[in-house]
C-alpha positions in Angstrom: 0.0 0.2 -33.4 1.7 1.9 -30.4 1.0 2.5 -26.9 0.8 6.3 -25.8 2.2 7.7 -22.0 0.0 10.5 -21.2 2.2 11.0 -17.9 3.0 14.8 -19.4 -0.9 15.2 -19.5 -1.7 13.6 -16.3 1.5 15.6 -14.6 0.0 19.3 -15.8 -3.8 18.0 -14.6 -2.3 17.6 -11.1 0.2 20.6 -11.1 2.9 18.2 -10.5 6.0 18.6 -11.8 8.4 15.9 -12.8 10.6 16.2 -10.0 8.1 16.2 -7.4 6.9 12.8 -9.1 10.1 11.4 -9.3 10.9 12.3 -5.2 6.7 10.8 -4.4 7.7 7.6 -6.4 11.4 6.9 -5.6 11.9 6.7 -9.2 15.1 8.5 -11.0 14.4 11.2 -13.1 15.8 9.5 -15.9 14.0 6.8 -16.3 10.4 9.2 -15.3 11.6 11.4 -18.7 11.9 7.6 -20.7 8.8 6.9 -19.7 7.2 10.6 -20.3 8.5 10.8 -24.1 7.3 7.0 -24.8 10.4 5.7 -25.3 10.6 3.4 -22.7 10.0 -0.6 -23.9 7.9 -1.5 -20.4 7.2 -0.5 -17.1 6.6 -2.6 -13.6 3.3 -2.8 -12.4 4.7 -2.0 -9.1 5.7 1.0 -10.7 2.9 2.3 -12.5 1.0 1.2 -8.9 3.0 4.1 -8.0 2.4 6.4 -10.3 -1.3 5.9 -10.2 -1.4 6.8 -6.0 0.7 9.9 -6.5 -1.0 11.1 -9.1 -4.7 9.6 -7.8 -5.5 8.1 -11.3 -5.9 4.9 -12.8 -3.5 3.3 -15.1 -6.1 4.3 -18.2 -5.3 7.8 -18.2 -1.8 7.4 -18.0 -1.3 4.6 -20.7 -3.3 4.9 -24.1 -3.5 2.2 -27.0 -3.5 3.8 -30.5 -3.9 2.2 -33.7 -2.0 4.5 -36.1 
């Protein structure tokens, strides 16, 4: 069971680019890429909050629960 970032996916719906994110969001680059490759262990509520308004989505299409 694992829990899939669709934060790439999201990104190229809203012509966004990660950089551009990362300056909206106040959030290092670094950690954004963690997050974007799923290999980050947890994330802030505050954080994905902030994610969610600069991207106008909800936290659903961002984070995805898979069973494999």
């Amino acid at each position: 069971m694992a829990i899939v970032v669709n934060l790439d996916v999201m990104l190229a719906r809203r012509k966004m680019s990660l950089t551009e994110l990362s300056e909206r969001v106040e959030i290092t680059m670094s950690n954004l890429s963690i997050l974007k490759t799923g290999k980050a262990k947890a994330i802030r509520f505050e954080t994905l909050e902030a994610i969610c308004v600069a991207l106008d989505c909800q936290p659903g299409d961002i984070l995805e629960f898979s069973a494999d």
